[in-house]
C-alpha positions as CSV (number, residue, x, y, z in Angstrom):
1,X,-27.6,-54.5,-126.4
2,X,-24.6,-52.6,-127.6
3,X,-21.8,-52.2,-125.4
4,X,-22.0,-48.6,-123.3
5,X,-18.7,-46.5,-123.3
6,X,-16.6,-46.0,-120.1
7,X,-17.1,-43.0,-118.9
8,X,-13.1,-43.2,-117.6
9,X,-12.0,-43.6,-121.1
10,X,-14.3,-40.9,-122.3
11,X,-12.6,-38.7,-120.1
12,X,-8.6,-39.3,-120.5
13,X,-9.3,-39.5,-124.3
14,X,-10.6,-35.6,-123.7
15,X,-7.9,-34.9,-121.8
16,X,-5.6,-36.1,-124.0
17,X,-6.8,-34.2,-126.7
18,X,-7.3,-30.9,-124.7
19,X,-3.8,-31.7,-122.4
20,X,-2.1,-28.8,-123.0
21,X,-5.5,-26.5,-122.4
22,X,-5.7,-28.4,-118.8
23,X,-2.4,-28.2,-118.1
24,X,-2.6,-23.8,-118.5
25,X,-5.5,-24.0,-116.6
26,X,-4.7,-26.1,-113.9
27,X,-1.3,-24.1,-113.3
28,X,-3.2,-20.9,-113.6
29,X,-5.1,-22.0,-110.7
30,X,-2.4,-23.2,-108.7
31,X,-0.8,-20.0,-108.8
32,X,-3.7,-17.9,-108.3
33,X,-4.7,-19.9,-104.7
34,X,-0.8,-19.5,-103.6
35,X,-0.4,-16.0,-104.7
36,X,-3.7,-15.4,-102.3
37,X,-2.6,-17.2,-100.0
38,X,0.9,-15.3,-99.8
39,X,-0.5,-11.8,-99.9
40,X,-3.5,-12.5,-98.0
41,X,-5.8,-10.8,-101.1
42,X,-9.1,-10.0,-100.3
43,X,-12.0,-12.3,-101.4
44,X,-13.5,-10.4,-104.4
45,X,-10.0,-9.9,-106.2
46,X,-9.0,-14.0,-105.7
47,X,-12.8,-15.3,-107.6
48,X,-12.0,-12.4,-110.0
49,X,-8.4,-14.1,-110.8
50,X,-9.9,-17.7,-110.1
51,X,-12.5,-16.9,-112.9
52,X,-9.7,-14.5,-115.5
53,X,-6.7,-15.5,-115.0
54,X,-7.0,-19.2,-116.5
55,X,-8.6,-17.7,-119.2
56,X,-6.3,-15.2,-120.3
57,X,-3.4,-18.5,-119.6
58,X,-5.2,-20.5,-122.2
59,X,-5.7,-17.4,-124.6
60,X,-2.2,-16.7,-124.5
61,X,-0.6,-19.9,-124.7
62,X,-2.4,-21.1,-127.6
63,X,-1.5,-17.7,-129.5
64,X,2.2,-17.7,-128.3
65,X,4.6,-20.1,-129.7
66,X,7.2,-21.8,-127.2
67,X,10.0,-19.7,-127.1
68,X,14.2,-20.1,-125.9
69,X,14.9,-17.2,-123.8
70,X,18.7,-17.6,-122.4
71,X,18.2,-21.0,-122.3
72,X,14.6,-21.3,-121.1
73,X,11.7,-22.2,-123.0
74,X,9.1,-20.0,-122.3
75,X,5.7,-22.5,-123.2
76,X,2.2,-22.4,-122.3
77,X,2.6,-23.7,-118.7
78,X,5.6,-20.5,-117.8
79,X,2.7,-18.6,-119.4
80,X,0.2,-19.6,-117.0
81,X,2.6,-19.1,-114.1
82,X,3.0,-15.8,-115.2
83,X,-0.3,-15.1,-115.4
84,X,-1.5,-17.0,-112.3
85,X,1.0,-15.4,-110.1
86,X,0.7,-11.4,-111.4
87,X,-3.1,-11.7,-111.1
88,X,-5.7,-9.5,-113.0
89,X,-4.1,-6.7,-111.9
90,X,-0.4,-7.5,-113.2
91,X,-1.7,-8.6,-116.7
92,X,-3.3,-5.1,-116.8
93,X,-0.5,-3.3,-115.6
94,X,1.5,-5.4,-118.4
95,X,-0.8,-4.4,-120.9
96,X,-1.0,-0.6,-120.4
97,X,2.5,-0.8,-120.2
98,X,2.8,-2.3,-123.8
99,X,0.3,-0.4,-125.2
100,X,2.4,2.7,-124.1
101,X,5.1,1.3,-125.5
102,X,3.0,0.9,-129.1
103,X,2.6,4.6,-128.9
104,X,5.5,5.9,-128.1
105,X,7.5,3.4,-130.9
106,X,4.4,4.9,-133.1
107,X,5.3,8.3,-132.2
108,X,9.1,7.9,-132.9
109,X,8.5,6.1,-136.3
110,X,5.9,9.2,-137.5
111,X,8.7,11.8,-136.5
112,X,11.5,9.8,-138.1
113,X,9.3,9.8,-141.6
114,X,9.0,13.3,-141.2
């Protein structure tokens, strides 16, 4: 009979292959709970961050490359952090914000080719 795999083994090989996912995700989650738990958030908006806001960590800090900021690296777990702690409603507020920003740069370019 041939020798059945440990399931243990099975699972830190995935993990080590997929570390840097879990990590995002497990930060993400972290600060989601403790940002609940600080501003007392209703039930419906922390599931809705439980559920997004790990995957809009991952998303992001697969797409963005570590970078130095005054000294700090800014990586895939600050990402998550960030994301964790603003909540659904910070990353959309982020978003509109530099999507107006798109527009008005867009804006400023067209008139300046005029």
């Amino acid at each position: 009979m041939p020798q059945k795999g440990d399931f243990f083994t099975a699972l830190l090989e995935c993990y080590r292959q997929h570390s840097q996912t879990v990590q995002s995700i497990i930060v993400a989650l972290l600060c989601v709970v403790a940002s609940a738990f600080y501003t007392g958030a209703k039930w419906k908006k922390v599931m809705a961050d439980v559920i997004f806001c790990p995957l809009i960590a991952v998303v992001l800090g697969n797409r963005v490359p570590p970078i130095t900021l005054f000294g700090i690296t800014v990586d895939h777990t600050i990402i998550a952090a960030l994301v964790g702690t603003a909540g659904m409603h910070g990353v959309h507020a982020a978003a509109i914000w530099a999507m107006d920003k798109r527009d008005q740069i867009a804006k400023f370019m067209a008139k300046q080719s005029d």
